[in-house]
N, C-alpha and C positions, 0 to 999 in steps of 0.2 A: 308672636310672643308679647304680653302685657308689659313690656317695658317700653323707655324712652329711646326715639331715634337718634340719629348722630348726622341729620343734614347742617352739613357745617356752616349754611347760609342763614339758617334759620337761626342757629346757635351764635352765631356771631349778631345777630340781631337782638336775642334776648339778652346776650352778654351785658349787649348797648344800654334796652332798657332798663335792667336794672341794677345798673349802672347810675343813671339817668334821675330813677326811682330812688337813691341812696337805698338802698336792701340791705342792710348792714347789719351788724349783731349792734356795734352801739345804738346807730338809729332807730332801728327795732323798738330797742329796750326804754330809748329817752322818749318815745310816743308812746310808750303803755306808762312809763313810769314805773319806778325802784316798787310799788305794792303788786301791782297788776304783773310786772316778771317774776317775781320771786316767786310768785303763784303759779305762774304758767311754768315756772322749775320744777313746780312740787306736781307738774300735770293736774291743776287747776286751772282751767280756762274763763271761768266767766269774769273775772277781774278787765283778762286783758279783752273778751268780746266786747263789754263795755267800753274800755278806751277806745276800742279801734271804730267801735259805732261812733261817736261820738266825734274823734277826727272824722268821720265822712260827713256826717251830719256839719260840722264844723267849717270846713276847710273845701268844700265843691268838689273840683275837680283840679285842687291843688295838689303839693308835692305829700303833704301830710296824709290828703286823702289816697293818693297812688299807693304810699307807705303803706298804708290801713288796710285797702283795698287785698296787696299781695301778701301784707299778714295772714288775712283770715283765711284767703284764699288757700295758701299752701301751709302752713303752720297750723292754724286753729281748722282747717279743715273745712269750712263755710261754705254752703251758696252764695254765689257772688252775682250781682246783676254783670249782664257779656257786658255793658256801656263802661261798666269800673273798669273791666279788665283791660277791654279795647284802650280805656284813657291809661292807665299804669303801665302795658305794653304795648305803647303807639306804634314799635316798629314791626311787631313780630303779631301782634294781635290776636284775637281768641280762635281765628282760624289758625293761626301760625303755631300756637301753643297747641291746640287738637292735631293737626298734621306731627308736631314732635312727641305728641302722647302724654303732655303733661297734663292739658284737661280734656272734660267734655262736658259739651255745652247742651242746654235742654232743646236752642232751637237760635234762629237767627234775629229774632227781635232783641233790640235795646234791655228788654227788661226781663228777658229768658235766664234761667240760673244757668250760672258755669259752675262746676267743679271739679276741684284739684284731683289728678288721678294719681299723684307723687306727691310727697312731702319736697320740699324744694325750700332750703333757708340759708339765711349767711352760714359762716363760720371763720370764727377768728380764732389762733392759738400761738401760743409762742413754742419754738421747737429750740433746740441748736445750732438751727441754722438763720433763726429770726423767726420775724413773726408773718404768718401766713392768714391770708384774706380772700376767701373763695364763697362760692355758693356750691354745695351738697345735695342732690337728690338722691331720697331714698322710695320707698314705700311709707306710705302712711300709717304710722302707729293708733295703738288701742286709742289715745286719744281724739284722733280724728275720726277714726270706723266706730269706735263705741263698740267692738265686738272683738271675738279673739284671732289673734293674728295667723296668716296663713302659712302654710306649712314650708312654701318657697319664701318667705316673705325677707327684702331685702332689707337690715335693719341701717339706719343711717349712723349719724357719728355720737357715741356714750362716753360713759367715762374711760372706760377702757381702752374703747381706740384714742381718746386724749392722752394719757396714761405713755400707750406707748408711742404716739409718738413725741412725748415729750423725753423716756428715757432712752429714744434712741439718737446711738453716735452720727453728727452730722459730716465728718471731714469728706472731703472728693472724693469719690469712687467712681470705678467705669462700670461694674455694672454688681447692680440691686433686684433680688427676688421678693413678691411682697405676695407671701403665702397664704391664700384664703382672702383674697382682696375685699370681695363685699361691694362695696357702696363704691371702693377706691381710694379711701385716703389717704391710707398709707402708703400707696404709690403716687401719691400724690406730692406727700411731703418728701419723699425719696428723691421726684424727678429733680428736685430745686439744686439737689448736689451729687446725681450719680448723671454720669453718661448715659444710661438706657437701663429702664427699668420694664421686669418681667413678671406679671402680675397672674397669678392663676386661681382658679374658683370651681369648684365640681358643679356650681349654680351657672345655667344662660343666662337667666336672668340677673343674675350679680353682675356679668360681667358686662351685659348692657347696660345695666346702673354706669359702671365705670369708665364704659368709653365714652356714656355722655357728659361725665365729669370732668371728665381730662379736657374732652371740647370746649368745655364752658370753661374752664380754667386757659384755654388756651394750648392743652400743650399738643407739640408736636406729634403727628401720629406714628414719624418713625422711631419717636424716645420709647414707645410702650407699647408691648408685643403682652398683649393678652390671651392668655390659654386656658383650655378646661382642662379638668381632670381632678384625680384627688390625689390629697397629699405630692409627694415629690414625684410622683409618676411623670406628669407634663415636660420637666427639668431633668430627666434621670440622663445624667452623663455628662451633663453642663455643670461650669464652676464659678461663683458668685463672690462678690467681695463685700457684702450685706443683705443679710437676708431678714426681712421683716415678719412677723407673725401675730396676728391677734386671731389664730385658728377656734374654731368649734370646739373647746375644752369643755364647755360642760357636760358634767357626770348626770347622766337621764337613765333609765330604768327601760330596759329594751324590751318591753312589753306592747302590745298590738294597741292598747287602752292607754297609752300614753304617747302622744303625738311627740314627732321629731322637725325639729325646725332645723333647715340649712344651714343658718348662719349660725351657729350654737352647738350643734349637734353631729359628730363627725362617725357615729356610728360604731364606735367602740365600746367595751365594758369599761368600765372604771373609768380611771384614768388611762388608759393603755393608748392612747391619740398622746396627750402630751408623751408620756415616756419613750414614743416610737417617732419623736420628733425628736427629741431631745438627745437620742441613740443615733438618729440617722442623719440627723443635720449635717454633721462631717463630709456627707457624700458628695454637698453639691459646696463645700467651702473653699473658696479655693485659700491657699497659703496667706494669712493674716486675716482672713476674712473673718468677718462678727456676723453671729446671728444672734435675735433678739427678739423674746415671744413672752407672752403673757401665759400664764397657764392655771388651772384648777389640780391637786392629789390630795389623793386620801392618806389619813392618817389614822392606821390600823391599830390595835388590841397588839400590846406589845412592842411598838416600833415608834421610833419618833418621826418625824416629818423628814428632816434631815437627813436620818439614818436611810429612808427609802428613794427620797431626790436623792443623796450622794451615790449611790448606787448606781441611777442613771449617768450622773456626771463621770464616772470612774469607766463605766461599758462605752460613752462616748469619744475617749481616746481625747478629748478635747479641754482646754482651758474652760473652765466655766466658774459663774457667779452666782446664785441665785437669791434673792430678797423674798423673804415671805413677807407680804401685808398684812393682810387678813387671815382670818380663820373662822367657820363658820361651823356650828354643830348641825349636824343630819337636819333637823328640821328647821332649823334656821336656814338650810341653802332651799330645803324643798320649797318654802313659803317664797323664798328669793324669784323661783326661777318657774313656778308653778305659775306666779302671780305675772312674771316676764310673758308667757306666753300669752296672756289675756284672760285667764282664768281665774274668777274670786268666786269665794265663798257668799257673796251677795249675788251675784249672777247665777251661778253656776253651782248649786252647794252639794247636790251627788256628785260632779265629776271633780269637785274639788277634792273630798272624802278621798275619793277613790285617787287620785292621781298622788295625795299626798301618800296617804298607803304604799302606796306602788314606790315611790320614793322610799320612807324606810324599809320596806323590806330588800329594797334593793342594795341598801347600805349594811343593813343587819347579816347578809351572807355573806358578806368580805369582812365581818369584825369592823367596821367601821365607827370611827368614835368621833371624827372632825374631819373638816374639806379645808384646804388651804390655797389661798390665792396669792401670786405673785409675777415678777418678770425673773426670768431666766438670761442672759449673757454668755454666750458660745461664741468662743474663736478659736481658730486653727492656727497652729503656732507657725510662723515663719519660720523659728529655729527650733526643730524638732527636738532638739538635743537637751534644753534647757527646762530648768525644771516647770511643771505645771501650774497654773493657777487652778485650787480650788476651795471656792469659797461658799458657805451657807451662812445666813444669818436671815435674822427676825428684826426689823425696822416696822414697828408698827402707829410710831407715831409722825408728824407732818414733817414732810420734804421742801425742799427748796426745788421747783420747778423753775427749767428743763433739767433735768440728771443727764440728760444725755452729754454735755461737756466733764460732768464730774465725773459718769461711768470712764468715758476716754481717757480721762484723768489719772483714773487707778490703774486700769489697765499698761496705762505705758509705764505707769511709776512701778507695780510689779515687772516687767519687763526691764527697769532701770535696776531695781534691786537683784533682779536674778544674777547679773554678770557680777554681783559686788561683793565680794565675802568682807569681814568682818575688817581687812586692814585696808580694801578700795575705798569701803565707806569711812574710813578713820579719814582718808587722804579729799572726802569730796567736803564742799562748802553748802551749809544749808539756811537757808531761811522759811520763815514762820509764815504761813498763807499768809495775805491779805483780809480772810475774811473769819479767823481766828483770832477769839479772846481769852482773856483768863478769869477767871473768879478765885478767889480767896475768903472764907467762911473763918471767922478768928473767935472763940470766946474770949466776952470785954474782961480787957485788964490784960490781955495775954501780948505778945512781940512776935511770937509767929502762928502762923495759919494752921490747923486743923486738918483745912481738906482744901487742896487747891485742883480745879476744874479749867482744861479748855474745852474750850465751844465752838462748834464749826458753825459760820452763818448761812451757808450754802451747803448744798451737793444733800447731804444722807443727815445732815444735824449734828453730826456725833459728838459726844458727851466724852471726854477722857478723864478720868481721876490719873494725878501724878502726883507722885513721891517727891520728897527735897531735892536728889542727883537730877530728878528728871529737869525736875520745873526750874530749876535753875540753867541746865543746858538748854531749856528751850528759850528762857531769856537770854539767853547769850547768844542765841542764832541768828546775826543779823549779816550771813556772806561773806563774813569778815574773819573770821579764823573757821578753818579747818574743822569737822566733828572730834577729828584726834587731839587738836590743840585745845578745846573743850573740856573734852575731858582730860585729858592733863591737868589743865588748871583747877578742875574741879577734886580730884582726885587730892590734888595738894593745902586747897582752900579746905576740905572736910577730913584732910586728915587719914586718910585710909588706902592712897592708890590708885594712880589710874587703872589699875585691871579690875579692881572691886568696881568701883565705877563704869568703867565698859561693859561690866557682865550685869549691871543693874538695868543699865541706860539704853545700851543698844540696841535689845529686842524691842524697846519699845517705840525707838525713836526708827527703826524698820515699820513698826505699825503705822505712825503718824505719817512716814512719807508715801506706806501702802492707801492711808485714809485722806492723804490732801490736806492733812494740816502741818507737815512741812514742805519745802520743796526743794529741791536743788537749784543752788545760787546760779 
């Protein structure tokens, strides 16, 4: 199989070197310099070929040129003279790297090319649970092959897999499912805080990616039980307390003339991959347990987005949340995902034609009018009894990353509100986040405000307009009297009543502590 081995001697060697090497996402970045990365962000290379020429030329067979050397090699995709390699991996060497299938070299002379048969780069990110620093193999993208990707092709870590794992919940758990693994990140960032994590993939070759990820990361081989198969087949009977997802959601046209990529592509019409996740996740949840997936649906001729996710959420028996980000029309995802595969209209411009074709017509027989992307939040309720959470909403502008503290956040705060009717919350003490402001907008000359605004500085950003009763109880929220004594005093300060006041104030200040910008003292 064209993937990476998993000799653990070898891997604890290359750990070393680059290690040794500083391979890092910042040191990367500070040897190419803020023009030469931003470029190689936009998949732009020659900026940073230049820098990295230029450290070897520079620097000999110092630490700069090591740096330079394992850039081009595995990132920029380069022939590298074996003598670079040999010096950047002194312990594992360009036999060591060929024996674990990372390259292959032209021949055994000093000045013979090696090349990378893997993408292999840092990665740093910050999650819930901190901030994570590994090295990632995947397969090599269009930028390094210069051609269109292969049909098994394992993709490494995007925005997406960032994404989620920055919105997922980090607390302890014994044991984490991370559905469609891939590359392995996401069972990566799971091991940090679940007992045993269970990773599956319909691809062999994925899950080679992924055991030799975990090796290089170090982790233990009995945290993580990798399985093939599709969807929950692998898991059918078992019960999970987290379950991860960055599954094969895109919407592709199941036509012979349109290629299906593994990691993208789960073989479904439509959307009916996320929906049949989203319905069946239940099965392997156990009681409290959260799942948490990114997803692509269509949004049909007649129905709103919501109207057809809540639907899902309602047949899933399950507490659920969903965030739509994005929204893409029919030919905006086809150019998205057309172009994903390694196909443009400058290369390629009849199977560009045609694959775009193939695309809307594939959207035009479902009524399709727009694609929506987002994360999904599934839990199984502990206490069957109590009412459900279900929530849709549209956030489509910038987040405060990780969400995954602020998702856990809501979560238990509906679970706080569910036990409370209307005279528990008079009786509890609230205070105002820490990371909420107010604003107040006054025409000059006037005494009071117009439109007063809080601002949440974390978690979803939310934006609340509040009335006089409200924004004055939430100034008054500092722990120290009661919601009911609140409003009493407000009720008698304006004149009108505490129960006018409670029927104003209440449902709203139920939302503020649903959104994290109250809390319980």
């Amino acid at each position: 199989m064209d993937a990476p081995g998993t000799d653990r001697r070898l891997i604890d060697a290359l750990r070393a070197d680059l290690t040794d090497a500083a391979y890092g996402v910042e040191e990367v970045e500070a040897l190419l310099g803020p023009v030469a990365a931003a470029a190689l962000h936009r998949e732009e290379p020659v900026p940073a070929l230049r820098a990295t020429g230029a450290a070897l030329e520079r620097d000999g067979a110092g630490g700069d040129a090591r740096l330079a050397a394992l850039t081009r090699l595995f990132v920029l995709g380069c022939a590298v003279p074996r003598r670079w390699v040999d010096a950047a991996l002194a312990r594992t060497g360009t036999a060591g790297a060929e024996r674990l299938g990372l390259v292959e070299a032209a021949g055994h002379g000093a000045d013979d090319e090696v090349r990378a048969r893997v993408d292999l780069r840092p990665y740093a990110a910050v999650d819930g649970h901190g901030e994570a620093t590994w090295w990632i193999a995947s397969d090599p993208g269009e930028l390094a092959t210069g051609g269109a990707l292969r049909t098994d092709h394992v993709l490494g870590v995007g925005g997406a897999s960032t994404t989620l794992a920055q919105v997922t919940v980090r607390d302890e758990r014994a044991r984490a499912l991370d559905l469609g693994t891939g590359c392995g990140v996401q069972a990566l960032h799971a091991a940090r805080h679940v007992g045993r994590v269970t990773a599956t993939d319909i691809s062999q070759r994925a899950l080679a990616f992924a055991a030799f990820n975990a090796a290089l990361v170090g982790l233990d081989e009995e945290r993580l039980d990798l399985r093939a198969g599709s969807m929950l087949e692998p898991v059918a009977g078992e019960r999970f307390d987290l379950v991860v997802s960055n599954p094969p959601f895109v919407i592709t046209p199941r036509r012979a003339d349109v290629p299906a990529y593994e990691y993208r592509d789960g073989g479904r019409a439509g959307d009916d991959l996320v929906r049949d996740l989203v319905t069946g996740l239940g099965d392997v949840l156990a009681p409290g347990g959260v799942a948490q997936l990114l997803g692509n649906w269509e949004v049909r001729r007649g129905q709103t987005w919501d109207e057809r996710v809540g639907a899902w959420l309602d047949a899933s028996g399950l507490d659920g949340w969903v965030v739509q980000r994005e929204v893409l029309d029919p030919a905006q995802y086809a150019e998205t995902w057309i172009r994903d595969g390694g196909t443009t209209p400058e290369r390629d411009p009849a199977g560009w034609a045609a694959r775009y074709g193939a695309w809307l017509d594939d959207f035009a027989s479902r009524d399709v009018e727009a694609i929506g992307f987002g994360v999904v939040t599934l839990r199984r309720p502990s206490d069957e009894t109590r009412a459900r959470l279900r929530r849709l909403e549209e956030v489509t502008g910038t987040v405060r990353q990780p969400l995954g503290p602020a998702i856990a956040a809501s979560l238990a705060a509906h679970d706080w509100l569910a036990v409370r009717d209307d005279d528990a919350l008079a009786a509890a003490h609230l205070v105002v986040a820490p990371d909420v402001t107010e604003e107040r907008y006054l025409t000059p000359g006037d005494d009071d405000p117009q439109v007063l605004l809080l601002r949440q500085g974390g978690g979803l950003g939310r934006t609340v307009q509040l009335g006089t009763a409200t924004a004055g109880f939430v100034g008054a929220c500092d722990g120290e009297l009661s919601v009911g004594q609140i409003v009493g005093a407000l009720g008698a300060l304006l004149g009108v009543g505490a129960d006018v006041v409670a029927g104003e104030v209440l449902p709203t200040v139920r939302g503020l502590v649903a959104d994290g910008l109250l809390l319980p003292a």
